[in-house]
N, C-alpha and C positions, 0 to 999 in steps of 0.2 A: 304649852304642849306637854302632854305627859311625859313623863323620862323613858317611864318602859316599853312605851311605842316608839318614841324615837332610835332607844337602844335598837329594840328588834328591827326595823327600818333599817336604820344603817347598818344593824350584818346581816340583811338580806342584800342590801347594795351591794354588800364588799363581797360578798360569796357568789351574787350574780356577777360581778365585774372577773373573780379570779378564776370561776369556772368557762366563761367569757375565753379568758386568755390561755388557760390550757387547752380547752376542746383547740386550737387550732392547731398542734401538735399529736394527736393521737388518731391513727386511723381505726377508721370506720367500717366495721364488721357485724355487730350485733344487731340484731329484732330486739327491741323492749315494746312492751306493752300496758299498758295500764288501763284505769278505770274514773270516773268519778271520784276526783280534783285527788285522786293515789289514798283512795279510802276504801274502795272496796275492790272484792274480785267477782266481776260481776259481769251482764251485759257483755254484748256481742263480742268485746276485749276477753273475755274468759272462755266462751265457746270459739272461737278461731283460734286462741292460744293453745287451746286444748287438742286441736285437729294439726298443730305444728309438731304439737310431740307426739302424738298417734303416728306420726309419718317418719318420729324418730330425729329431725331436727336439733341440732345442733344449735348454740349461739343465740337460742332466743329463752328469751328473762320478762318477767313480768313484775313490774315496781310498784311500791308501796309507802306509803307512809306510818302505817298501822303494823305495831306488830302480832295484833289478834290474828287480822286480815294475812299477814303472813302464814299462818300457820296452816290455813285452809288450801296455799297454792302449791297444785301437787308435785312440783319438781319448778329450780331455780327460779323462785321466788326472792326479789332481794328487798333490802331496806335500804328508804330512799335515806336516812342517815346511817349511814354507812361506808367504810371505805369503797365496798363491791358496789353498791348504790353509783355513788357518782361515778365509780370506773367505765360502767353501764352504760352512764347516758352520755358519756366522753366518749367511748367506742360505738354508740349510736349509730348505725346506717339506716335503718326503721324505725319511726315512731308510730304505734299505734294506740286508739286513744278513742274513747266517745264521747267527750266534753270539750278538750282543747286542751294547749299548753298546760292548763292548773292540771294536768293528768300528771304531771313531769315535775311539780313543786317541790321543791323551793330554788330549782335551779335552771328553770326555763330555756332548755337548749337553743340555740339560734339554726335559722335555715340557712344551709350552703349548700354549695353543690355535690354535695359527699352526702348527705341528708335529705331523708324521703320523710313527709309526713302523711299520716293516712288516717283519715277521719272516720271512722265507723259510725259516728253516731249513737242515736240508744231510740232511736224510734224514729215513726213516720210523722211529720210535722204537721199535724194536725191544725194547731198555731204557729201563728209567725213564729221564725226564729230568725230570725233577719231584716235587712232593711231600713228604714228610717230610725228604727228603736236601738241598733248595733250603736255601741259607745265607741270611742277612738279609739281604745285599746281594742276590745273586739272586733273590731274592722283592722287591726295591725294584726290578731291573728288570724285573721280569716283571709291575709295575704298568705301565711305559712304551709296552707295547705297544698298538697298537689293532689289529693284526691280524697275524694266524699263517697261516701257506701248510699246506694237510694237500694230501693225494692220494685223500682216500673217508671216509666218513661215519663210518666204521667205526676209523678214524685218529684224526678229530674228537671223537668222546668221549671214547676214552683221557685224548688230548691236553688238552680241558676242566678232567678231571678230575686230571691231575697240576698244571696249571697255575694250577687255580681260571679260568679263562676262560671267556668267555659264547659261545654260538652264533653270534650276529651278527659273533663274531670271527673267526671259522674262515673264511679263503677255502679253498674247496675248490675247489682250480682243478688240482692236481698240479704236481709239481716241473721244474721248466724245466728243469731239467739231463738229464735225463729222454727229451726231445722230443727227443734227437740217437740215442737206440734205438730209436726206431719210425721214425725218418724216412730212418736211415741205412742202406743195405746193407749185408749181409754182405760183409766185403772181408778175409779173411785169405788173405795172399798167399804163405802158408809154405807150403812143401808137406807141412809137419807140422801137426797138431790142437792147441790152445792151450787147457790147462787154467789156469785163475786159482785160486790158493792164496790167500785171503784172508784170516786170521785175526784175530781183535779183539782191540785189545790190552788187557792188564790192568794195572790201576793198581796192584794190589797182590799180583801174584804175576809170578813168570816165564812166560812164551809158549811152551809145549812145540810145537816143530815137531815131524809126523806122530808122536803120541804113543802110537807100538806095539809089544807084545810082542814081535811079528814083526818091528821094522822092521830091513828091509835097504835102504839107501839108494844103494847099488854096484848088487843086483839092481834096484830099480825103476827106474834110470837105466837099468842094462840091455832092458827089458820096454819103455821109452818110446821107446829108441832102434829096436828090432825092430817098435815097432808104429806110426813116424812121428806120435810124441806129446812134446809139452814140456809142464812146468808152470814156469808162470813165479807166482813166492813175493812177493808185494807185501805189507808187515810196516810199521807203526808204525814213525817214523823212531827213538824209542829199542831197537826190537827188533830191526830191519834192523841197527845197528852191532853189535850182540850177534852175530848172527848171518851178517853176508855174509863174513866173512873166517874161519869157522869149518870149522875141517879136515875135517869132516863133509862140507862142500859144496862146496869149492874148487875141489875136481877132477871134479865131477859135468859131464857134456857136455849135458844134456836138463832140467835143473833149474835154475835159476837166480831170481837175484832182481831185481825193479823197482821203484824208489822214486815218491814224490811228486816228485823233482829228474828224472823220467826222463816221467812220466806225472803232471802236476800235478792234472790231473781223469778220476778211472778211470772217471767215467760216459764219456765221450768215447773211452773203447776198446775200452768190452764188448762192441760189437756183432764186435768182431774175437776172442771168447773161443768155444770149443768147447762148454767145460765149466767148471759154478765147483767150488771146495770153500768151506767156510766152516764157522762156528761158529756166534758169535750177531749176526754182523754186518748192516747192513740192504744188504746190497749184494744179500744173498739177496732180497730183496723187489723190488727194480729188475729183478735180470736178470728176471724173473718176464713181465718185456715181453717178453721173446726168446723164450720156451717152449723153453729149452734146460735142458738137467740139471743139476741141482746134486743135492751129497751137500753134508754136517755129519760134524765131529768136537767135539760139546760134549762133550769129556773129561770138565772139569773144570764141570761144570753146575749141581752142588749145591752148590758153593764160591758159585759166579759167580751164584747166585741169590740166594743170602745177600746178596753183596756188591753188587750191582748192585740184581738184580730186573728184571723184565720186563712189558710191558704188555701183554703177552697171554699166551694158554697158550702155552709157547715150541712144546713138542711137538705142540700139533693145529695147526700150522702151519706145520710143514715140507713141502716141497716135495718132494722124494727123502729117500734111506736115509741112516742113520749109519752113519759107518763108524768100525768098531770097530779096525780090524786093515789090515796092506794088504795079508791077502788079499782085504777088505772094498773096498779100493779098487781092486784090482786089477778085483775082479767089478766094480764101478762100471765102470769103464772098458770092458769087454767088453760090458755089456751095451746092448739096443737102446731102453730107457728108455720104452719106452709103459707102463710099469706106472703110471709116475706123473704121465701126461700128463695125466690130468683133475684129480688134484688140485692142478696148478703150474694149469687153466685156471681151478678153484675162488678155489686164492686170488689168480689176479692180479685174478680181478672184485670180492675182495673189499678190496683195497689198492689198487687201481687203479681209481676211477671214470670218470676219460677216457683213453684210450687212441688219442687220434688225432693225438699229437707237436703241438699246441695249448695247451699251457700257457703258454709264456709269453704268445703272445698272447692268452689269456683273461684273463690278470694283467695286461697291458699296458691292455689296453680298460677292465679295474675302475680300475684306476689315475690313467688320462685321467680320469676323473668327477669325482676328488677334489678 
């Protein structure tokens, strides 16, 4: 066994056991908040955090493990190593969080009866996130929970049912991240159209960019530049290094790619997007507030269904065409998209129960009651 993982191992044991034995001595007052595994400030945890001090709130802190990440949080912001850090999730009354416990690392608070855990999430489950695939540990925290964020009732079963979770859990209030698409104008200031290239990443194969017989990537740069159009390629940060310095794209003038280091929360820029593309990602479900076009390339769909799975029919719930080919995207692009305008207005009523940029403070106002 390695020395330096055992070291580390044993003082996470020891520091989980003594934080363990103090939380049971300190009462419980504060709202903490975090984000994906206390690395970012981001997702739905940053927009409801935000609507707590809008309201002037007191007692509520948002953790980190980053001290970049710190810098960006606009008032009591702590470090999760830090004396103020642990005092935090020791005086914990509210956790809130879109990933789970690792939001709270390295000291994994326990649930008692003085501690409320509140899941927000970071999207609509387009794919499973539950069920047979949950490991023991993630099925020990998916006891922790006492309440789960959906966006529509229709969400809330799925979600139930992969989870094992009761009704009275489900707040159906919709996603705060959410409320900056309805509230915010159209403001694309390019004088070119902004297509978003979204693809989901996979855990267990390669990410074929535009994956076609046809593909000419010299012509469609040409086609984009004739017709005052970009697609800007936003990719998982292990696929983005695969691919941003790839000869394929280097020299493209109309294509290009944008990270999580460039754009930390892509809800917070769609409302500046044209057009999406996607696969089986839930980003397709969000733009669905904009009533703007999206097309699919599920290439690889019979692999990905194997391997993942999905919580609903993936196919009666697209929004626009696949595209097969880029003559397939090409025609996407030309054309004027009412084909598919009722059924993007179908399902955003059926994934979107509110739609009046209110989320968070409908979660804000459940919250205060607690």
């Amino acid at each position: 066994m390695d020395f330096t993982y055992f070291l580390k191992n044993t003082i996470v044991h020891i520091t989980s056991f003594a934080f363990s034995l103090a939380d049971l001595f300190f009462t419980k007052k504060f709202l903490v908040f975090s984000s994906r595994s206390a690395k970012d400030y981001a997702d739905n945890a940053k927009s409801l955090y935000e609507t707590f001090l809008s309201h002037g709130d007191e007692n509520v802190y948002f953790y980190t493990k980053s001290k970049s990440v710190l810098k960006n949080i606009p008032k009591n912001g702590v470090y999760a190593y830090s004396i103020k850090g642990i005092y935090c999730l020791l005086r914990s009354k509210i956790l809130i969080f879109t990933h789970g416990i690792s939001d709270f690392q390295p000291y994994f608070p326990k649930k008692h009866n003085n501690r409320i855990f509140i899941n927000l999430f970071h999207a609509i489950a387009v794919k499973k996130v539950g069920g047979e695939s949950l490991s023991v540990e993630q099925i020990n925290q998916v006891t922790l929970w006492d309440y789960f964020l959906v966006s529509s009732e229709f969400e809330s079963k799925f979600i139930r049912q992969q989870f094992d979770l009761k009704k009275k859990q489900m707040l159906v209030f919709g996603q705060p991240r959410n409320d900056v698409l309805i509230s915010t104008l159209y403001n694309n200031t390019s004088p070119k159209k902004l297509i978003l290239y979204a693809p989901t990443f996979r855990e267990s194969s390669s990410l074929l960019l535009f994956p076609f017989e046809d593909k000419n990537l010299l012509k469609l740069d040409q086609y984009l530049e004739k017709n005052n159009l970009q697609i800007m390629i936003r990719l998982h940060i292990n696929d983005q290094k695969k691919y941003k310095n790839n000869s394929d794209f280097i020299h493209l003038k109309n294509i290009f790619f944008a990270g999580s280091d460039q754009i930390p929360t892509i809800n917070d820029f769609l409302h500046q997007i044209d057009f999406l593309i996607t696969d089986y990602s839930s980003i397709a479900l969000d733009y669905l507030l904009l009533d703007r076009p999206i097309a699919y390339i599920p290439y690889d769909y019979t692999s990905y269904e194997k391997e993942r799975g999905f919580s609903f029919d993936y196919f009666d719930h697209l929004a626009g065409p696949v595209l097969k080919s880029q003559r397939d995207l090409l025609s996407f692009l030309k054309k004027d998209h009412k084909e598919f305008k009722v059924k993007r207005s179908l399902l955003k009523e059926q994934f979107h129960q509110h739609q009046n940029g209110q989320s968070s403070e409908r979660l804000y106002q459940f919250i205060k009651t607690l």
